[in-house]
N, C-alpha and C positions, 0 to 999 in steps of 0.2 A: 504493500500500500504506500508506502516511502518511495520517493523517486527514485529509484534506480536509477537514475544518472543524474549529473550535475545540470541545473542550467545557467546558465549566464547572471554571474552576480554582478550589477550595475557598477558597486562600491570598488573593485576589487580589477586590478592591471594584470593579475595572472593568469597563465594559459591553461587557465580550468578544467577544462574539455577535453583537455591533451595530456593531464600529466598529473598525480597526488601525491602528496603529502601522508604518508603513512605513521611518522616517526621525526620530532626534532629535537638534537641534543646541543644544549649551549655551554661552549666553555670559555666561562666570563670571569676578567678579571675587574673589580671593584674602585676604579681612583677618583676617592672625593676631590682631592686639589685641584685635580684639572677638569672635575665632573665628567667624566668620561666613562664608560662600560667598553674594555677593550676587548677582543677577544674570536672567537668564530662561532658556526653555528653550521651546524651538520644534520641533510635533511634526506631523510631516505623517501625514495620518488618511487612510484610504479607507472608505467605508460599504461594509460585507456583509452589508446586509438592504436593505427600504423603510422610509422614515418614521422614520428614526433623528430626533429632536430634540434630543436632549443628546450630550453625552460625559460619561464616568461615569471617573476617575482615579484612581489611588490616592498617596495622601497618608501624610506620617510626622513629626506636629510641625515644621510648614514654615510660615513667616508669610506669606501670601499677598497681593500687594498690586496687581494685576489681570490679567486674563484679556481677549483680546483674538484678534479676524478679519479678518486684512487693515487692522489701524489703528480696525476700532470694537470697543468695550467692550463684553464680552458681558457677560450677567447670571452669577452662578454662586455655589453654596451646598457649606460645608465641613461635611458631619455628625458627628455626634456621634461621638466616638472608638470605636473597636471593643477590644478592649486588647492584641488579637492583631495585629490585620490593617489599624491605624491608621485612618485620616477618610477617606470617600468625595469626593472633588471632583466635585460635579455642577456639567457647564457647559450651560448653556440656549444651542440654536442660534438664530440668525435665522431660519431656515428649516427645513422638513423635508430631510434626504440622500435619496438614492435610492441604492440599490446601485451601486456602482463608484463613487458621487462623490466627491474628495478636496478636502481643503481642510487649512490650515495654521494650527494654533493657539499661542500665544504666548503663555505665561504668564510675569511677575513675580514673583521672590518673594526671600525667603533662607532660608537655614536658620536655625535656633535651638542652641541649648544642647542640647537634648535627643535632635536627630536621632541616630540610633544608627549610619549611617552611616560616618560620619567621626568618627577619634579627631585630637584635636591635641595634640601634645606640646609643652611646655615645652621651652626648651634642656636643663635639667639631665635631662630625658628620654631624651633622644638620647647618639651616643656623642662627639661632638666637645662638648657643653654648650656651645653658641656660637650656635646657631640653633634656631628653634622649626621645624615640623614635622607635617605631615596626612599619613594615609592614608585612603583609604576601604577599608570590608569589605559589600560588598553581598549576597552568599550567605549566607541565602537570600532573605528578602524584606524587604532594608532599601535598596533602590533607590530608593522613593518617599519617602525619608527625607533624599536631598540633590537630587532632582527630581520633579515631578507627571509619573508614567506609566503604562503599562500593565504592570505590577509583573507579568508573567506568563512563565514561559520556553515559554508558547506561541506567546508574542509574538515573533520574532524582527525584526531591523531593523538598517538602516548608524545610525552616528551620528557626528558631527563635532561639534569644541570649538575653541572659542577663552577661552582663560584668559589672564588679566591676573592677575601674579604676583611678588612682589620676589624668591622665590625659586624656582631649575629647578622645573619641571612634567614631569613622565613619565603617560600615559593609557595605556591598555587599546587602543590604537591606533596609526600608524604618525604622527610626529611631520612636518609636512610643512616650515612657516616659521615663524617666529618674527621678531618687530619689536621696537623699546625704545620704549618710552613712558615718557617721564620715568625716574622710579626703579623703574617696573616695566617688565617684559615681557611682550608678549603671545605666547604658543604656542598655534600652529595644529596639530590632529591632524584625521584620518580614519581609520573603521573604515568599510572597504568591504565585505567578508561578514559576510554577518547575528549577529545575537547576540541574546540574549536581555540583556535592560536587566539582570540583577543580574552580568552581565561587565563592564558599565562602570564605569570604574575608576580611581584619581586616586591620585596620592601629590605633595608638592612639601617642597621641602627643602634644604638643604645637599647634595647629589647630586654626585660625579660619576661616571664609567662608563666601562668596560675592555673593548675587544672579548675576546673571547673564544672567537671563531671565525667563519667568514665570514658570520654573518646571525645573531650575537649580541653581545651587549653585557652586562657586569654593573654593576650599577647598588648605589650604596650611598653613604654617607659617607667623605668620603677617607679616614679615620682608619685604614676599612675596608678601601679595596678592593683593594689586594695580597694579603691575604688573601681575600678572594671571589674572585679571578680564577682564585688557584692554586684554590680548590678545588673550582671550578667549571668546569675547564676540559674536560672530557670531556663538554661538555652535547652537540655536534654530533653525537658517535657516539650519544650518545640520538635525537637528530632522525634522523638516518641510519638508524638499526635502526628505528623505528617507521614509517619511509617505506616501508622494506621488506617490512615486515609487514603495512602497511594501503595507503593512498595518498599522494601527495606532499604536501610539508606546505604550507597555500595561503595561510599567513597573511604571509607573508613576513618578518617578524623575529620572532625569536623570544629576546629579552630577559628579565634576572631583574632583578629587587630585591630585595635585601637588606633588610628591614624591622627596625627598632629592635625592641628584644629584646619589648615588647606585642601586638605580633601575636599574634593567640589560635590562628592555625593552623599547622600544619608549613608548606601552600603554598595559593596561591590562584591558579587557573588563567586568570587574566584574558590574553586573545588577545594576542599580540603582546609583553606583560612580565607573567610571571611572580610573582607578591610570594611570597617566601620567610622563613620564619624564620631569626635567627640563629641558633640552638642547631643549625642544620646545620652552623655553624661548628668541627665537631670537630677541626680540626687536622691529618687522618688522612686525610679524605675518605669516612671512616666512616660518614656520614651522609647520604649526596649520592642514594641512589636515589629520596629524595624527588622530585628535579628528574625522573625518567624519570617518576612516577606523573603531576605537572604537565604533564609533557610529552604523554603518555598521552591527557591530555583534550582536545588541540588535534584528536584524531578522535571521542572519547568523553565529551561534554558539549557542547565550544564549537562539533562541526560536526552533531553527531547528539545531539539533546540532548531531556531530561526533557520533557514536554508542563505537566506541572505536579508540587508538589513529593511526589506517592502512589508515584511512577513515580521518584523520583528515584536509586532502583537502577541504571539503564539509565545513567546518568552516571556512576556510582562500581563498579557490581559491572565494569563491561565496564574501566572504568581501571584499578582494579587488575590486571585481569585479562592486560590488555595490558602494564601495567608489570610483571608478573612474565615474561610470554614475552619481554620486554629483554631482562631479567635474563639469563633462559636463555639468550638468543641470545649476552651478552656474558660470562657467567659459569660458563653450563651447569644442567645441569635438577637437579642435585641443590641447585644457588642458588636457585631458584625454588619445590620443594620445602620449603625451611630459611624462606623468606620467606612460604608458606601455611602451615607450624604455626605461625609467630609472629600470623600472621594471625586463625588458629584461636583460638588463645589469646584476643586480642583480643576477638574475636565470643564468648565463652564471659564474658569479664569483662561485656560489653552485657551480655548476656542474664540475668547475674546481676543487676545492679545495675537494670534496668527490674524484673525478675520474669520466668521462666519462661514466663506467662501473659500477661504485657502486652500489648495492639496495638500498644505501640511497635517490639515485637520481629518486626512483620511484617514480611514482604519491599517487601509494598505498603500498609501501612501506612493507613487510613482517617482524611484531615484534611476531613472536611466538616464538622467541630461546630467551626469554627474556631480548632483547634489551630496555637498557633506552631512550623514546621517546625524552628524551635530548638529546640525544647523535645523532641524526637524525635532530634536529631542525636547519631550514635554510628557504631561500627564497623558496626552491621547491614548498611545498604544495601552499605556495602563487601565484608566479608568473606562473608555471607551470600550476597550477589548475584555474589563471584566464584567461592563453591565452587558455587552453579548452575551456570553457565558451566564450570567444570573437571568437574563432574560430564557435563554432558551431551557435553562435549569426549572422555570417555575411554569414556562410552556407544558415542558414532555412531563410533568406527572413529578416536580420537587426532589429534594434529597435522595429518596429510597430508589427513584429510578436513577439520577444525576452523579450521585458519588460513585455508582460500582461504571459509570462510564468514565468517569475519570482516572480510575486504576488502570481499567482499559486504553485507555490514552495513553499512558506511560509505556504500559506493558507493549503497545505494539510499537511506538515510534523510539524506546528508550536507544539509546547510541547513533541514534540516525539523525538528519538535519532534515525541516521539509518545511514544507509550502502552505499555505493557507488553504488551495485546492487538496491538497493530501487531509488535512483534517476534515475539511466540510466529505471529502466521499467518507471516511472511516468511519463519523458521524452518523454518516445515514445508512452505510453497512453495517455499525454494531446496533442502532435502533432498529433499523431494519428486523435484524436475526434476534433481539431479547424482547422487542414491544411490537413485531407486526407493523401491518399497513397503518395500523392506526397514528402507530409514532411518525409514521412519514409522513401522513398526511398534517400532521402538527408541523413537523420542519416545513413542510409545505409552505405552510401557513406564514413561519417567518419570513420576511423580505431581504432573507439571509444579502442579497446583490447589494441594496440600499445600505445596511448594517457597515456593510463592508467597503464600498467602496464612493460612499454619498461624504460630499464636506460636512461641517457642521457637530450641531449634538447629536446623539441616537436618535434613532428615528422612533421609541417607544418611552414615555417619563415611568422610570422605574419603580416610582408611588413607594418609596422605602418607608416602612417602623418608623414612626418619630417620636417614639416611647420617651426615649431617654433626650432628643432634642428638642420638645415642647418646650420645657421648661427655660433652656436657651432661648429657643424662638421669641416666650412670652418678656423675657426681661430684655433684649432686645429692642421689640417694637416699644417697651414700655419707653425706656431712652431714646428711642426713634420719635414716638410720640410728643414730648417733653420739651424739644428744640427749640421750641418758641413759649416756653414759662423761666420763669426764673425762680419758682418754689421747687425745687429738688425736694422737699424733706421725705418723699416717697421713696427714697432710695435708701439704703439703708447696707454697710459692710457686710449684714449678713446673707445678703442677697446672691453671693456665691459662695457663700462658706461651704453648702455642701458641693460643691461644681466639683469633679473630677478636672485632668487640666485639658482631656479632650472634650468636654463640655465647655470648658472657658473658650475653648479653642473654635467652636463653634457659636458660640455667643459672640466673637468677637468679629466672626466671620459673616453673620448675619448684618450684624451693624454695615461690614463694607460694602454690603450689598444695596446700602438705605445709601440717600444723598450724603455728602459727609456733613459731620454733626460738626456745629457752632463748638470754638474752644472752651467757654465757661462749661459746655456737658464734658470736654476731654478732662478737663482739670479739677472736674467731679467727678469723675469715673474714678482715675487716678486715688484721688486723695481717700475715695472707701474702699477700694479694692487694691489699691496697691498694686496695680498694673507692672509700671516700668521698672521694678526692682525685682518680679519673678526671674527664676534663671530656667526655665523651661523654654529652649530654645524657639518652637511652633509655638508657644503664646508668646513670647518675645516678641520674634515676627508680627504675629496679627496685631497686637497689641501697635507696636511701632505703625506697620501699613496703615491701620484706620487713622492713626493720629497723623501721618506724612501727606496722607491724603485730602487731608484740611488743610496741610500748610502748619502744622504744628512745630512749631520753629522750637520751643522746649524742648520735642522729641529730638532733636537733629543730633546733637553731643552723641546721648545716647545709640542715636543709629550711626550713624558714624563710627562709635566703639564697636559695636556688635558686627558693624560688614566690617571692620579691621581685624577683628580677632578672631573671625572663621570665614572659611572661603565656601561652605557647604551652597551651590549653585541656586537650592530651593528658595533658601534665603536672601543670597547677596541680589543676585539680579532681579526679583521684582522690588525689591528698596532701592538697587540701585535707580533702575527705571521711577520707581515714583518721587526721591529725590529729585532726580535731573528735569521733573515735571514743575517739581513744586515749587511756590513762591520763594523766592531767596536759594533755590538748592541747586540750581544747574552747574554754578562753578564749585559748591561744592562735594558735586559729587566725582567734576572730573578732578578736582583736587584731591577729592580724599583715594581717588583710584587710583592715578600717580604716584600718589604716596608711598603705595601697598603696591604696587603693580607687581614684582617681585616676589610677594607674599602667595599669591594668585597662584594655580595652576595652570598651566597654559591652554589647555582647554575652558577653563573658567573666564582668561584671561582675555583668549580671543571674543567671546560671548561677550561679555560686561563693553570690552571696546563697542560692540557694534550695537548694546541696546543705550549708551549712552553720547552716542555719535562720532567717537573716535574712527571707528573702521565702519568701510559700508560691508 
């Protein structure tokens, strides 16, 4: 039911068609002084045509310094930059391939300054300020940016490393040996099920790491990680509940990192350690279902994963989808409910900020004119693709039919890469053969074409539970209401005292949806609730947006701090964006980005340029 063959991935310069990727091993050596990753990378190919003569790679400002078969020098030419999709590495074979033949290629090179890849921090970067510090961010297509590969999540493949390193090494892999070499070390990993190349994944640093349960580990700066263990410690019943609801989990550890406060994403779902934001750091625990969503994708991306990045819904609508039946399983269905209106919301802010009209707002999304799948990354594929999924869940007959098709999902696409058309047939052949015509004629029924490939919201309003968001809704409109009195005394500090802080978080979200409110309401909101002193990074946020959005020139210090001290994308760029709106904030948002430019990820970096008018 998986496409037996490759099709043409829009994102991706390599000769797909002609040649895979079975296997890649990198031997890297480590140098912070000159921020460099030296080293090679060795890729075992098999031919799946006749007459292959080249391999075709994909490249990302990498200095290449030869190419070589078995010990001889191949011939090979770096093309001209593409400004999306980076330099084709064409290597000229000795010979013609014939289908099935494999062979093993060995490239030399390092990276540069510009690979987008890998950020390296500075000690005063990190939180001990004592040691410097790399991560890599490869989703979506910046894999060919710290090695020459087949940049395609069609590609699936094992890969094994060995890094020479003065400081710990953690990979996207299970750690095997490790030796001293002089002042440095080398670490031996392997990833033995498949992956698609933008899973591979590197962090080195000042580390150390805290089990956390019997086949995790948390991973951070020591400064740190008393705090990551306590608040990370409920990760197994996430593993646990998602074993239950899909199949066992087959990666064998299942590790987090803690990433310095630049990470541009809440989580990165890399096989085996997880890289997480701090600003999950809330204190509370307030903030940790992140790790169930990351967890999520150890069935829905890293085992059943995207074919290329049009299809990249099938990774993210189906994670969500799962991380909220967690939810349910450990919280109950009106938690899960409360987590698709927040959801909704989300998907409603996309849709506004692309345009009603955009093809970015597709489900499947058209990147053949070689659009950077960055330049499209939003809540769409997420919430979009999991009120599909919840829509057609509560079509065919709810849970008791919906979850044993989801097992089924995994079980037939697990290690394969595929296409939106591969799921909608499986869909209606596993309905088909457990529920009869009747089930099909309900698929029938869905405008599955519309769902899929129409701009815009869904084409059906989801009518979720608002059990637990009433009560937000009602205080709310009540401050919504108020805007033109000046007797506040209806208000009252204890008016969220019992607020959980995803309820704050939607109270505050509801207000931005109202005109923005008069300052004397911000500066009463404030003074009973103590708004801008919580450190729950998502009410920070909302909290800051509704007041930026008046022009609340108080708030600015404040947002100002908070887009300086984490680079997490969710946050910095719609503040930065309603900053560079607001009264008084235009120059200071390109001032305060300036500032931190460096602080930035370079994928964060390039986004924030271009929503604040630096770069078109």
């Amino acid at each position: 039911m998986a496409s037996t063959h490759l099709i043409k991935d829009p994102s991706s310069l390599s000769n797909l068609l002609e040649v895979q990727t079975t296997h890649l091993h990198l031997d890297w050596t480590i140098d912070f002084e000159n921020k460099r990753i030296y080293g090679s990378v060795f890729l075992d190919l098999i031919a799946l045509a006749d007459n292959v003569t080249k391999v075709v790679l994909d490249t990302s400002y990498l200095d290449l310094k030869s190419v070589s078969l078995e010990g001889q020098e191949l011939e090979y030419n770096v093309a001209e930059r593409n400004a999306s999709l980076g330099s084709a590495l064409t290597i000229q074979l000795p010979k013609a391939l014939s289908e099935g033949d494999k062979i093993k290629i060995k490239v030399e090179y390092s990276t540069t300054e510009k690979c987008t890849a890998v950020q390296y921090l500075s000690p005063e970067q990190t939180f001990g300020k004592k040691h410097p510090y790399l991560f890599s961010q490869c989703q979506a297509i910046h894999a060919r940016a710290f090695a020459p590969c087949q940049d395609s999540p069609s590609v699936k493949l094992t890969y094994s490393a060995a890094v020479t390193s003065p400081l710990q090494v953690v990979m996207s892999a299970l750690h095997t040996t490790k030796e001293e070499a002089g002042e440095n070390t080398v670490y031996h990993f392997e990833q033995n099920t498949t992956i698609p190349t933008y899973l591979i994944a590197i962090a080195v640093g000042n580390l150390a790491g805290r089990e956390i349960g019997p086949r995790s580990t948390v991973w951070c700066e020591p400064e740190m990680v008393d705090q990551a263990a306590w608040e990370f410690d409920d990760t197994e019943r996430f593993i646990a509940t998602g074993e239950a609801l899909l199949t066992p989990y087959e990666w064998g550890r299942y590790d987090l990192l803690v990433l310095p406060p630049s990470f541009p994403y809440g989580g990165m779902e890399n096989p085996c350690l997880t890289f997480v934001t701090p600003t999950l750091l809330a204190g509370d625990k307030s903030a940790v279902d992140v790790v169930a969503h990351e967890i999520s994708h150890s069935w829905m991306g890293n085992l059943v994963t995207t074919q290329n990045w049009e299809h990249f819904w099938l990774n993210e609508g189906w994670t969500v989808f799962v991380e909220r039946k967690i939810a349910q399983r450990l919280h109950g269905e009106a938690e899960r409910q409360f987590s698709a209106i927040i959801g909704w919301k989300a998907l409603k802010e996309s849709v506004e900020l692309f345009g009603e009209d955009s093809p970015a707002t597709i489900l499947k999304p058209d990147l053949s004119s070689g659009i950077d799948p960055d330049d499209y990354f939003s809540s769409i594929p997420y919430e979009k693709g999991f009120n599909l999924l919840y829509h057609l869940e509560k079509v065919l007959g709810g849970p008791a039919v919906f979850e044993p098709y989801m097992k089924a999902h995994v079980v037939r696409f697990a290690s394969k890469s595929i296409t939106t058309e591969d799921w909608k047939a499986h869909l209606y052949e596993y309905m088909g053969e457990h529920h009869g015509q009747e089930a099909i004629d309900k698929l029938d029924a869905v405008d599955l074409d519309k769902w899929i490939n129409s701009t815009g919201m869904p084409p059906v309003d989801p009518q979720f539970d608002t059990t637990l968001a009433d009560a937000c809704y009602d205080l709310a409109k009540r401050w919504d209401e108020a805007r033109d009195s000046h007797d506040l005394t209806q208000f009252k500090s204890q008016d969220i005292a019992e607020f959980t802080a995803t309820q704050k978080i939607v109270f505050l979200e509801r207000l931005t949806d109202c005109e923005p409110l008069p300052h004397h309401l911000i500066e009463k909101m404030d003074s009973l609730y103590d708004m801008t002193p919580i450190r729950n990074a998502d009410v920070r946020f909302r909290w800051q947006q509704l007041c930026v959005m008046t022009s609340y020139e108080p708030i600015y210090p404040e947002l100002v701090k908070f887009i300086s001290e984490q680079g997490r994308m969710k946050f910095v760029r719609p503040l930065y964006r309603l900053l560079h709106r607001a009264k008084n904030g235009a120059q200071l948002a390109v001032d305060t980005y300036l500032a931190h430019k460096n602080f930035y990820h370079p994928i964060a970096a390039q986004l924030i340029e271009k929503d604040i008018g630096l770069r078109q």
